[in-house]
Backbone bond lengths (Angstrom), bond angles and torsions (degrees), N, CA, C in turn:
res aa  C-N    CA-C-N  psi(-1)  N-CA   C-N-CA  omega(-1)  CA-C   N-CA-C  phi
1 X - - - 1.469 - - 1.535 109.89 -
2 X 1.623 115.55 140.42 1.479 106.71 -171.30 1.811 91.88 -86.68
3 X 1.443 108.17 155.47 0.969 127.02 149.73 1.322 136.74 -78.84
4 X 1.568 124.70 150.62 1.126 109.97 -142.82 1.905 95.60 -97.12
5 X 1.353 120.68 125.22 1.953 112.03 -178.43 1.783 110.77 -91.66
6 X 1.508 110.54 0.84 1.508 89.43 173.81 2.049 87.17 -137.71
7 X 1.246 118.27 169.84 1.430 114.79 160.73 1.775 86.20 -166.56
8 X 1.793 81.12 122.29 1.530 93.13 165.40 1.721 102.97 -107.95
9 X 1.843 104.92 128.80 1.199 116.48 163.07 1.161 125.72 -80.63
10 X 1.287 118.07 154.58 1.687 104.88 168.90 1.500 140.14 -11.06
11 X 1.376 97.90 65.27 1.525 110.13 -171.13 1.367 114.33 -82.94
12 X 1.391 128.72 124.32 1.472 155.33 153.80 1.560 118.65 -89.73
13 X 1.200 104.05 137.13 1.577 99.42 163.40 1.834 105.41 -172.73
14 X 1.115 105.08 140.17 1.748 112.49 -171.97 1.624 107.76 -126.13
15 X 1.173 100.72 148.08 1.646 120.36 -175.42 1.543 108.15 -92.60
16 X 1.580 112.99 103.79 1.334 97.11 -179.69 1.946 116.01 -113.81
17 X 1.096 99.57 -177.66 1.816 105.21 -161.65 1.381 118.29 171.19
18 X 1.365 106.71 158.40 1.454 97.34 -165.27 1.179 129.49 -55.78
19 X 1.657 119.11 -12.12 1.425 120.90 170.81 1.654 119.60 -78.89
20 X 1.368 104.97 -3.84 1.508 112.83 -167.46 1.570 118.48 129.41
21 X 1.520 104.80 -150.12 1.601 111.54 -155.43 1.627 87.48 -119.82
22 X 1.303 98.23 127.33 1.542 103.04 159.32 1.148 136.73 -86.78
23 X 1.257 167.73 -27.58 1.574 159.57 -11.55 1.479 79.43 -109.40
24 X 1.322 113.78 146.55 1.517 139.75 168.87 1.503 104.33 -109.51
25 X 1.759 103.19 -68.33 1.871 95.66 -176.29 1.370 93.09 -135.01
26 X 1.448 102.36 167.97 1.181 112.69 -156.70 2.203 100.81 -152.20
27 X 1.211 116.61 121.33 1.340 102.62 -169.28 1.569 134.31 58.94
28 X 1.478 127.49 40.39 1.188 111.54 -177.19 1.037 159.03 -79.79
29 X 1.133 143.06 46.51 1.696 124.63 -127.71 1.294 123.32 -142.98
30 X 1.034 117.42 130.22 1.798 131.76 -143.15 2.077 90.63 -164.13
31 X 1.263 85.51 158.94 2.024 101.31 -169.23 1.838 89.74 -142.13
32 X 1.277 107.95 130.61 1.697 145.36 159.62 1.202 102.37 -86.61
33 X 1.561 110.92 120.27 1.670 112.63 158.17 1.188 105.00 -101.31
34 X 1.478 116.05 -179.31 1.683 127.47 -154.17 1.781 85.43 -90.79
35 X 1.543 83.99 140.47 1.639 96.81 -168.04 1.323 138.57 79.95
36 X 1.148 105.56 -13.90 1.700 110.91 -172.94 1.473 117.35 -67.67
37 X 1.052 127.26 164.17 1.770 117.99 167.77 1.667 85.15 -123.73
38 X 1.185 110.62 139.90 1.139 139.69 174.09 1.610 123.10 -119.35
39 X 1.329 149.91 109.66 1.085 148.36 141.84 1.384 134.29 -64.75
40 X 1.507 124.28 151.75 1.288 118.45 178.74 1.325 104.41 -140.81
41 X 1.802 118.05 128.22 1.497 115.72 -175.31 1.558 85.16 -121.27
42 X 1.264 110.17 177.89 1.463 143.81 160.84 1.676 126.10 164.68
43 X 1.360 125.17 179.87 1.320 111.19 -170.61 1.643 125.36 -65.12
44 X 1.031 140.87 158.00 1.617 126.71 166.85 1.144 115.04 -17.70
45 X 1.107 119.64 160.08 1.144 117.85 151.35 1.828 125.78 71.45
46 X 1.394 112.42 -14.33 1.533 130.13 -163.43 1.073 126.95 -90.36
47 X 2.033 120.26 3.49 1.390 123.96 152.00 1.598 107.34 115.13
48 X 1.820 111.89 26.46 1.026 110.51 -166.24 1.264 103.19 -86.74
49 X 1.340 130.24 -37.78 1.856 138.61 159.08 0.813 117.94 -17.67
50 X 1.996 100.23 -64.93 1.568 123.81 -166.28 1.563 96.77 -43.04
51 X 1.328 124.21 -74.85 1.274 154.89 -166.98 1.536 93.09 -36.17
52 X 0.951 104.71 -65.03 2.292 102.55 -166.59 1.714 101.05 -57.62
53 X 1.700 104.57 -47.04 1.816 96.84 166.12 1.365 134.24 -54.54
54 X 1.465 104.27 -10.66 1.604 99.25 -175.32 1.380 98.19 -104.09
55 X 1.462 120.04 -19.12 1.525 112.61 162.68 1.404 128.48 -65.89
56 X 1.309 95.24 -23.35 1.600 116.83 -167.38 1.547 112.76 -81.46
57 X 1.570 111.64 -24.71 0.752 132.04 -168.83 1.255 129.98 72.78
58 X 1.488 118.43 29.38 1.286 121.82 172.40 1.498 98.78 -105.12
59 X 0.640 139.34 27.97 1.857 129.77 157.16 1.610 78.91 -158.37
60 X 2.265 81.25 157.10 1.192 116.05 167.04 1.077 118.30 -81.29
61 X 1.702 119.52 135.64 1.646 85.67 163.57 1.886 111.93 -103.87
62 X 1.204 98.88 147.74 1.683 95.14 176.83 1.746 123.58 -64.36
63 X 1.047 112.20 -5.55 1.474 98.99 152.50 1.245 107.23 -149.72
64 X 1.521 120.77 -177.17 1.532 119.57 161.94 1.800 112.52 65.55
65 X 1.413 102.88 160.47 1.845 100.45 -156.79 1.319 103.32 -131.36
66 X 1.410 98.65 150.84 1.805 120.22 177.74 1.872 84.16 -106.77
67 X 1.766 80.57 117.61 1.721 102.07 162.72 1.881 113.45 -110.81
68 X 0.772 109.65 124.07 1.549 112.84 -155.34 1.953 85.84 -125.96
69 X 1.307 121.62 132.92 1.260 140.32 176.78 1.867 107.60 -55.49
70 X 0.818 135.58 163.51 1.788 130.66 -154.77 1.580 97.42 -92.70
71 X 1.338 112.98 -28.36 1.775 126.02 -161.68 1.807 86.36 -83.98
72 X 1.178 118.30 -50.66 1.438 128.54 -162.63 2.058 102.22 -79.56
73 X 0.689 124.45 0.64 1.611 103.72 -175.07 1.245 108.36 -73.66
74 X 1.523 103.81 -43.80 2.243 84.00 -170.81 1.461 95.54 -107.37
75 X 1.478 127.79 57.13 1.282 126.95 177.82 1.884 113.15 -148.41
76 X 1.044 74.95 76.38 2.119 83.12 -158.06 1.698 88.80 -131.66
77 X 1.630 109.31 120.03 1.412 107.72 178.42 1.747 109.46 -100.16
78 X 0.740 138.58 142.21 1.612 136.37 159.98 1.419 128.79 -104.00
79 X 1.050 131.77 109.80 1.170 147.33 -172.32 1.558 111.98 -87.67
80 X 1.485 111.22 99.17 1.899 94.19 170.09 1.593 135.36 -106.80
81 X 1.208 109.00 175.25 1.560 100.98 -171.54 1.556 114.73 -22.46
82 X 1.489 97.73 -61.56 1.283 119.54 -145.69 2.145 91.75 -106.15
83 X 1.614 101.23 140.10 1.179 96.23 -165.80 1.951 140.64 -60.99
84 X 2.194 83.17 -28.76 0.861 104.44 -159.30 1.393 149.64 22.08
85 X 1.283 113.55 45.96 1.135 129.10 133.60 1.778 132.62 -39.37
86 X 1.563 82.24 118.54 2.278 91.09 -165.57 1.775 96.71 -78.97
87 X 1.301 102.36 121.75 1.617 150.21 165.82 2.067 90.99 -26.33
88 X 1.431 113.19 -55.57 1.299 105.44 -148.33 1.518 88.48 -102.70
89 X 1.006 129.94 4.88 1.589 124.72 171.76 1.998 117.92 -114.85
90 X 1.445 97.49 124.34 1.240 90.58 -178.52 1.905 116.62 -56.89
91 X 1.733 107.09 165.13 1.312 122.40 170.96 1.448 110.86 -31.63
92 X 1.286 114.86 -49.13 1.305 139.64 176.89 1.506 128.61 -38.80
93 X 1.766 100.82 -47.51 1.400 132.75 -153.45 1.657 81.29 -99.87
94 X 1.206 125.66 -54.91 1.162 130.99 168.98 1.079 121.85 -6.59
95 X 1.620 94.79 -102.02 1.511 114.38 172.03 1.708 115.20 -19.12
96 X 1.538 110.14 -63.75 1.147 113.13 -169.67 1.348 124.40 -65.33
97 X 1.509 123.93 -0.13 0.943 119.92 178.93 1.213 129.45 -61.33
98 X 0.849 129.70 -21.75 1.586 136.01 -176.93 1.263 119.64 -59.74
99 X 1.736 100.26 -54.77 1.578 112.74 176.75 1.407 116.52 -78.05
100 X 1.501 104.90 -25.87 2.173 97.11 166.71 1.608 98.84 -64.78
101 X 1.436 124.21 -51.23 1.483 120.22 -162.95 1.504 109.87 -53.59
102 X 1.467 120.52 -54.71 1.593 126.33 159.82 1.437 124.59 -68.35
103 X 0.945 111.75 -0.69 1.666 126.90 165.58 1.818 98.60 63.28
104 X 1.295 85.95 45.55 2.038 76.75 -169.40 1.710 93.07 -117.03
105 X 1.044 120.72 24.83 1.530 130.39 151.89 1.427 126.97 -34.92
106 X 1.276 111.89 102.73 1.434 121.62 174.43 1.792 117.14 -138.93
107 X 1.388 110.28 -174.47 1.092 120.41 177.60 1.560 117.36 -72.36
108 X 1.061 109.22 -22.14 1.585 120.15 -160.38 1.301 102.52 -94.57
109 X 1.467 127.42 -23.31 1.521 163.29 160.21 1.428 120.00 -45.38
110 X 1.653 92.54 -53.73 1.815 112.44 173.04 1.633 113.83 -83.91
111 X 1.557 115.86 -20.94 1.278 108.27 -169.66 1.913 96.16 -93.32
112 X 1.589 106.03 -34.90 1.624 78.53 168.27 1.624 119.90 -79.95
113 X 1.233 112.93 -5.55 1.629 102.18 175.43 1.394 104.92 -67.74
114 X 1.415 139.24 -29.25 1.661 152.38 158.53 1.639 122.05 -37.80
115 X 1.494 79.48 -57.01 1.445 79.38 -179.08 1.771 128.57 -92.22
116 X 1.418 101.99 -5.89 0.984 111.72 152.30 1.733 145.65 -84.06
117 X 1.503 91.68 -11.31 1.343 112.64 170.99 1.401 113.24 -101.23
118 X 1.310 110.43 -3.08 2.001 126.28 170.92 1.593 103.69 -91.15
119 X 1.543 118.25 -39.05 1.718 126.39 -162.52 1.700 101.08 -95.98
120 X 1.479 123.25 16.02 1.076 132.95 175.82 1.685 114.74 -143.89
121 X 0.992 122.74 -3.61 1.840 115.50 168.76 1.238 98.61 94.53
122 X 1.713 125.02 3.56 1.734 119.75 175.34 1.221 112.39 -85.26
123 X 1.432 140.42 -15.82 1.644 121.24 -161.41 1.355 103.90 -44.32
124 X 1.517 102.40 -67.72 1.723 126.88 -146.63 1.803 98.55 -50.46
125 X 1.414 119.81 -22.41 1.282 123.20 174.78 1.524 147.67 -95.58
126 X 2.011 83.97 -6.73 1.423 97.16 177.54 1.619 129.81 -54.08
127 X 1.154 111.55 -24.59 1.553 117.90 173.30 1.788 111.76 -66.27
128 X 1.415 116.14 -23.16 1.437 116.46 -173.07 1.634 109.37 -68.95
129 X 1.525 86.29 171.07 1.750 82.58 171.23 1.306 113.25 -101.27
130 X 1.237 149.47 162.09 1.508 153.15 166.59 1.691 104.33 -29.75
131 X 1.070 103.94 -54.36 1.891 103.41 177.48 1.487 130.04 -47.10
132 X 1.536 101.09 -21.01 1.754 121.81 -166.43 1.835 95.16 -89.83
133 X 1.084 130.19 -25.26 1.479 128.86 -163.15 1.709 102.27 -100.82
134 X 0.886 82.09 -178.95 1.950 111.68 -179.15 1.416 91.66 -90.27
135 X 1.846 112.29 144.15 1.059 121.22 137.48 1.716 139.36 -7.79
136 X 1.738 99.31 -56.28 1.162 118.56 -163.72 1.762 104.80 -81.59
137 X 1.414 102.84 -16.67 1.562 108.87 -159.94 1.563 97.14 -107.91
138 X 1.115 119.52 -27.33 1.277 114.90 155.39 1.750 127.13 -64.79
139 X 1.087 131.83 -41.01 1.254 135.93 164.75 1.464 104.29 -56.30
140 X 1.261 124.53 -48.01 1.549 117.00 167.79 1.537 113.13 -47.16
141 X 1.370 103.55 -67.23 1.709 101.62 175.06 1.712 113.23 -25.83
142 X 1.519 81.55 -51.63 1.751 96.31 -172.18 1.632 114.91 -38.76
143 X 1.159 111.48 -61.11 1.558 133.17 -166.65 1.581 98.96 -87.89
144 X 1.369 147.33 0.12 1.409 146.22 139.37 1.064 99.14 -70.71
145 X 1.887 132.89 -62.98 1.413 102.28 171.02 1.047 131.22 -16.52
146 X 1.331 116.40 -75.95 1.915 141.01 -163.46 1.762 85.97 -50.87
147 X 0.921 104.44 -82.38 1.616 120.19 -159.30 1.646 94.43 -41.54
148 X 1.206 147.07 -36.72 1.471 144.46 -156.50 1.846 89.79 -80.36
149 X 1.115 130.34 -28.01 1.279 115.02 161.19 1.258 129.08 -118.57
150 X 1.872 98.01 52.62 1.700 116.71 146.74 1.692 103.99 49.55
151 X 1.090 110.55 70.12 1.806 105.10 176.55 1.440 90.53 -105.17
152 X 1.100 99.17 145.04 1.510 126.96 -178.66 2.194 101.72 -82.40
153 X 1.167 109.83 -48.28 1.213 107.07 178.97 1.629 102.21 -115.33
154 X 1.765 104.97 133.69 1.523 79.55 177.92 1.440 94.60 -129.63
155 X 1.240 127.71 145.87 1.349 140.83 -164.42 1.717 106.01 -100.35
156 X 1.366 132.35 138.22 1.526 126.01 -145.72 1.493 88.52 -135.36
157 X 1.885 151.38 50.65 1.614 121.12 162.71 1.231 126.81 -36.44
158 X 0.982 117.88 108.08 1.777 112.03 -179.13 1.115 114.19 4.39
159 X 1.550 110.42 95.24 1.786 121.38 -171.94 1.327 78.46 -87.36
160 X 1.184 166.45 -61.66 1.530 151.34 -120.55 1.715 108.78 -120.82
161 X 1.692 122.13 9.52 1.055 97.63 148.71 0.849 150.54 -73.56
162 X 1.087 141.77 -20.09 1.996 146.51 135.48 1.333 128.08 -1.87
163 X 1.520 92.64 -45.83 1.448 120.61 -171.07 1.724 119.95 -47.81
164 X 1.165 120.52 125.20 2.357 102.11 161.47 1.808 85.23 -60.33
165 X 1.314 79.72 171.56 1.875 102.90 178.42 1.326 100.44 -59.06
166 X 1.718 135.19 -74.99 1.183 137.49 -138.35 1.694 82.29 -52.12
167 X 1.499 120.24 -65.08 1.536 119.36 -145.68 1.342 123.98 -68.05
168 X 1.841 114.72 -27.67 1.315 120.37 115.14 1.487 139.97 47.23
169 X 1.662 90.20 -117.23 1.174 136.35 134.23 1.716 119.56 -2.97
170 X 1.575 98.18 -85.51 1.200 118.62 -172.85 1.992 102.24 -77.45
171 X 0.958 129.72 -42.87 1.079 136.78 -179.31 1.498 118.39 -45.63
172 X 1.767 102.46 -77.12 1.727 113.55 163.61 1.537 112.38 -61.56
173 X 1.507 114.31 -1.48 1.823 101.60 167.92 1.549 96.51 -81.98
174 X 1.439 129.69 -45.33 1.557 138.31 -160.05 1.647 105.86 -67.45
175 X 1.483 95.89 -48.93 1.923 96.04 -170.50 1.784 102.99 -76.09
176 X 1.372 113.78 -28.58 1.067 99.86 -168.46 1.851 101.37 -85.85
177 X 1.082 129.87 -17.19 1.227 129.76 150.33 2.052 121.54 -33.96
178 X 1.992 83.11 -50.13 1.946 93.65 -169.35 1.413 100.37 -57.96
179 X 1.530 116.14 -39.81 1.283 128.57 -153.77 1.767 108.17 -77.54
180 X 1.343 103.76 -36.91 1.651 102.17 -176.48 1.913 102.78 -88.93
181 X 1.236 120.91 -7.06 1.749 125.98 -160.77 2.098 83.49 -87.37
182 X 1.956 106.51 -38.08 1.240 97.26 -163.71 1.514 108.24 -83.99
183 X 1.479 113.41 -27.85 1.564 104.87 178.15 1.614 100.80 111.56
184 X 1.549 117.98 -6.51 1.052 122.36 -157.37 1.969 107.27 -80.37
185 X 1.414 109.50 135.88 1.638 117.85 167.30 1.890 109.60 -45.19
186 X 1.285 109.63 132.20 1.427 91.28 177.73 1.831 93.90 -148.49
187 X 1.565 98.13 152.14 1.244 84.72 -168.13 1.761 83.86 -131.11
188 X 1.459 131.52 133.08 1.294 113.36 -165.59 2.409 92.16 -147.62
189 X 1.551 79.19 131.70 1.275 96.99 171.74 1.552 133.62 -81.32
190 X 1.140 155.59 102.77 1.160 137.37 -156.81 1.444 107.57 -164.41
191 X 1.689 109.55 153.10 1.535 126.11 -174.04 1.254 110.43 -82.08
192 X 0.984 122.46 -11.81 1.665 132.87 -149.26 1.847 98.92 -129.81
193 X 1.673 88.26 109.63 1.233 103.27 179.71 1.188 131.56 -53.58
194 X 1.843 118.08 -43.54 1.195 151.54 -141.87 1.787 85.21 -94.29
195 X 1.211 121.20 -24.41 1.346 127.45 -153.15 1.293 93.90 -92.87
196 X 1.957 123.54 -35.55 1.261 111.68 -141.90 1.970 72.20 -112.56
197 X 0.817 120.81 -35.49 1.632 100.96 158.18 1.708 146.94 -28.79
198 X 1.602 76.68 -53.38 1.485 87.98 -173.11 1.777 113.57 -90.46
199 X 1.292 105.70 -16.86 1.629 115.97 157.96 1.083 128.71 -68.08
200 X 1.624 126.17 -54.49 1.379 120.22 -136.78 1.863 97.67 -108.11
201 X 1.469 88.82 -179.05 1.669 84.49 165.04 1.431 108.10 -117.70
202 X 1.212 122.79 9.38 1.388 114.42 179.45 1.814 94.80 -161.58
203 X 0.735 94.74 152.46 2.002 113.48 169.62 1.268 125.28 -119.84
204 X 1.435 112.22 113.71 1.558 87.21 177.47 2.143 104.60 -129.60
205 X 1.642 93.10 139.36 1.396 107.23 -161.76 1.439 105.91 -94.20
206 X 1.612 101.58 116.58 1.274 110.61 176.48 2.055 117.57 -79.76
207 X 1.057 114.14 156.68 1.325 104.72 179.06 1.700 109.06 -98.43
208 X 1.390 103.64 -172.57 1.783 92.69 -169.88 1.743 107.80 -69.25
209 X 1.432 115.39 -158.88 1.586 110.22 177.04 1.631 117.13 -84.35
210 X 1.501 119.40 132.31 1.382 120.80 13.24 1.293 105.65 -97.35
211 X 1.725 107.60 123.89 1.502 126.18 173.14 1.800 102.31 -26.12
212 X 1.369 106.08 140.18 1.677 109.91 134.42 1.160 98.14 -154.65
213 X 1.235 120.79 179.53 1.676 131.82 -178.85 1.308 100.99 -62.63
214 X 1.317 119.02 128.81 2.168 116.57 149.79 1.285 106.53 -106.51
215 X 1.657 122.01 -14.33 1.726 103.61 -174.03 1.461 106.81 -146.42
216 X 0.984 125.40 158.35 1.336 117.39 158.75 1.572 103.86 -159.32
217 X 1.612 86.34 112.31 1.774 95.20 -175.67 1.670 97.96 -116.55
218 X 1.654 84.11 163.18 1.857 105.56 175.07 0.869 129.74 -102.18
219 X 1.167 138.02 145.43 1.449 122.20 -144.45 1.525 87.99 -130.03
220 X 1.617 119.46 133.06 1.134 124.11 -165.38 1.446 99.46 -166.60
221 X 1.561 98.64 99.48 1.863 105.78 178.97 1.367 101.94 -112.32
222 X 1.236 94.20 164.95 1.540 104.83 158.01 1.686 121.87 -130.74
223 X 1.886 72.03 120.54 1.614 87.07 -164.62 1.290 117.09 -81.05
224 X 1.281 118.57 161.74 1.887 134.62 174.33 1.437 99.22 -94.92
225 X 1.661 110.53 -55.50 1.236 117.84 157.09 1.255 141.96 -120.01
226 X 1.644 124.41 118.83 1.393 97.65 -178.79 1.087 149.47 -108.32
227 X 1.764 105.19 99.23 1.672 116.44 170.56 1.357 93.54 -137.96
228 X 1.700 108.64 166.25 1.208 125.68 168.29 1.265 122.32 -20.04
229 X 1.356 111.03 -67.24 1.977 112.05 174.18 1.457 111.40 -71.19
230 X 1.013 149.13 -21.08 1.371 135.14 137.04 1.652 144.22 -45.52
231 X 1.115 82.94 -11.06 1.704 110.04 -172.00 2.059 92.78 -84.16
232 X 1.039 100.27 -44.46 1.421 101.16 -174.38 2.129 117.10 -73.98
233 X 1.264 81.97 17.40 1.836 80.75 179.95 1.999 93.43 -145.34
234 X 1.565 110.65 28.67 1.409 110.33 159.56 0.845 126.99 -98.14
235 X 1.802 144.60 128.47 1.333 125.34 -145.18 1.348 139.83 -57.30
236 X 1.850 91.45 -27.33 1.579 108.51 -179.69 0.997 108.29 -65.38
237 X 1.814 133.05 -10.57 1.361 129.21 -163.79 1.601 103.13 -61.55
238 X 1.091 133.90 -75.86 1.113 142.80 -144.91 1.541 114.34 -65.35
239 X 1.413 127.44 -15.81 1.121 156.16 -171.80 1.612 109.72 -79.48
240 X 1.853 89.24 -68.60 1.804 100.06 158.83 1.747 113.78 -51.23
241 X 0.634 127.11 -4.79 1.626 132.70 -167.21 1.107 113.00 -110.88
242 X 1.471 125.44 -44.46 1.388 120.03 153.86 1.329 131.14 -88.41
243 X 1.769 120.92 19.51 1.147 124.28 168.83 1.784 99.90 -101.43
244 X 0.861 117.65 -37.25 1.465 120.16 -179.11 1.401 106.26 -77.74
245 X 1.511 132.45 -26.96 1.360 121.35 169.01 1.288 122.11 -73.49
246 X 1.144 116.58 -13.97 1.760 138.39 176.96 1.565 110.51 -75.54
247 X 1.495 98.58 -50.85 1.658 88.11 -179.82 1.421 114.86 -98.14
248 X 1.421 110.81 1.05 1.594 113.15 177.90 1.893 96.00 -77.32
249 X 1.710 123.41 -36.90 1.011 112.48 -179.48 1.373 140.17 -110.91
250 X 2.028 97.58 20.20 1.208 111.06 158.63 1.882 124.87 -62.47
251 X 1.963 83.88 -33.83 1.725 97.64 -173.26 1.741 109.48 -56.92
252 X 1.355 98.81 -50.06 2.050 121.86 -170.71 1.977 83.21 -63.20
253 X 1.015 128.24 -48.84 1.706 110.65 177.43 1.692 124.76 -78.25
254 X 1.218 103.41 3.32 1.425 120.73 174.38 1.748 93.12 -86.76
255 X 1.039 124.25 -48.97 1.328 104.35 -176.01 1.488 136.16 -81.61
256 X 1.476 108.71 -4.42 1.533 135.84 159.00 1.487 114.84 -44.57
C-alpha cells in the first residue's frame, strides 16, 4: 500500500486588508500518496494558488497542518505559470541554477541536466538564450530546471497557461509524460478540464470562495493509448468532462 507523502489537515486561511478579512479556504483536507498525480479545479478566483502556497510553504495557513513525509520536506519543486527563465543566461546556465544557488553542484547534477535535455529534444539548444526557443520549449527548460533538483513532490500552477492551444496540447502531453516516466508526486492546478483529466489520477473539486473540497473523483480510463493525448479519446473521457463541468458550474450559479 502506498503511503501517503503530503496530508493537508483542516486547512483555513483568510486574506486580510484594510477593508477586512477575506476567507480564501476554509476546512481542507485531502492526503497524496507517493506517486500519484493529483489535480485541482474550481471556479476563478476560489483559492486554488492560495492552496499550492501553503503546501509550498510560502503562506501560513491559519489553522490546520501540512504533514509532508520526512524524505520530502526540503524537496518540493514549484512550477509557475510563467517560465521565468533569466534573459542573460543561457538554457544551460538555467537549468543549473538551482544547484549553483544551493551550492549542491556536482557531476552527477550535470549528467542528469544532459540527459534530461537529450530525453526531451533540448540538448542541441542548451547554449541558446530563453529568447531563441518556443514558448513550449521553454516551459520544458522550465520543468528540467525543477526536476535537476530531484523534488520528491512537485507542485504544477498552470504551467501551460501562456501557452496557444496547439503547444498546450503538445507541451502538458510531454511534461506530463517527464512526470509519470520519473515516478514523481505531482500536484497540478489548472482551468482546463480536459487537461486535468487526461493527467491526473484523481481530481479533486474545490467549491467557490471560501474554497473547501465538494468532490474528489478518480480518474480511471481505458486507454487505446497511454499518454496524455490519448487519454482524451477513452470512453470514460467525455463523461468525466461533463461531470466536472456540472459542478464547476453549479458553484458560478451559486453566486447569481
Amino acid at each position: 500500500m502506498n503511503q501517503p507523502i503530503l496530508e493537508c489537515k483542516n486547512i483555513c486561511f483568510s486574506y486580510h486588508n484594510l477593508n477586512g478579512e477575506t476567507r480564501a479556504l476554509t476546512d481542507i483536507s485531502f492526503q497524496v500518496d507517493r506517486g500519484e498525480f493529483v489535480a485541482i479545479v474550481g471556479p476563478s478566483g476560489c483559492g486554488k494558488s492560495t492552496l499550492l502556497s501553503i503546501i509550498a510553504g510560502l503562506l501560513e495557513p491559519e489553522s490546520g497542518e501540512i504533514i509532508l513525509s520526512e524524505q520530502e520536506k526540503n524537496r518540493i519543486g514549484y512550477m509557475l505559470q510563467q517560465d521565468h527563465l533569466l534573459e542573460w543566461r543561457t538554457i544551460w546556465k538555467n537549468i543549473l541554477l538551482g544547484p549553483e544557488i544551493s551550492k549542491t553542484m556536482t557531476k552527477e547534477k550535470e549528467q542528469l541536466a544532459i540527459k534530461l535535455l537529450s530525453d526531451y529534444g533540448l540538448l542541441k539548444f542548451k547554449d541558446k538564450k530563453p529568447s531563441e526557443l518556443s514558448g513550449g520549449m521553454k516551459q520544458r527548460a522550465a520543468l528540467i530546471r525543477t526536476m535537476v533538483m530531484e523534488p520528491g513532490l512537485l507542485l504544477l500552477d498552470e504551467p501551460f497557461s501562456a501557452l496557444d492551444y496547439q503547444s498546450r496540447l503538445m507541451v502538458s502531453a510531454d511534461i506530463g509524460n517527464i512526470i509519470r516516466n520519473s515516478g514523481i508526486t505531482a500536484i497540478l492546478i489548472t482551468h482546463d478540464l480536459s487537461e486535468a483529466i487526461s493527467l491526473a489520477d484523481r481530481i479533486l473539486v474545490l467549491k467557490r470562495r471560501p474554497a473547501t473540497i465538494k468532490r474528489d473523483i478518480p480518474v480511471h480510463l481505458t486507454l487505446p493509448e497511454a499518454s496524455p493525448l490519448g487519454a482524451r479519446n477513452a470512453p470514460e473521457f467525455q463523461e468525466l468532462f461533463s461531470l466536472l463541468w456540472k459542478e464547476i458550474s453549479d458553484e458560478y450559479q451559486g453566486e447569481q
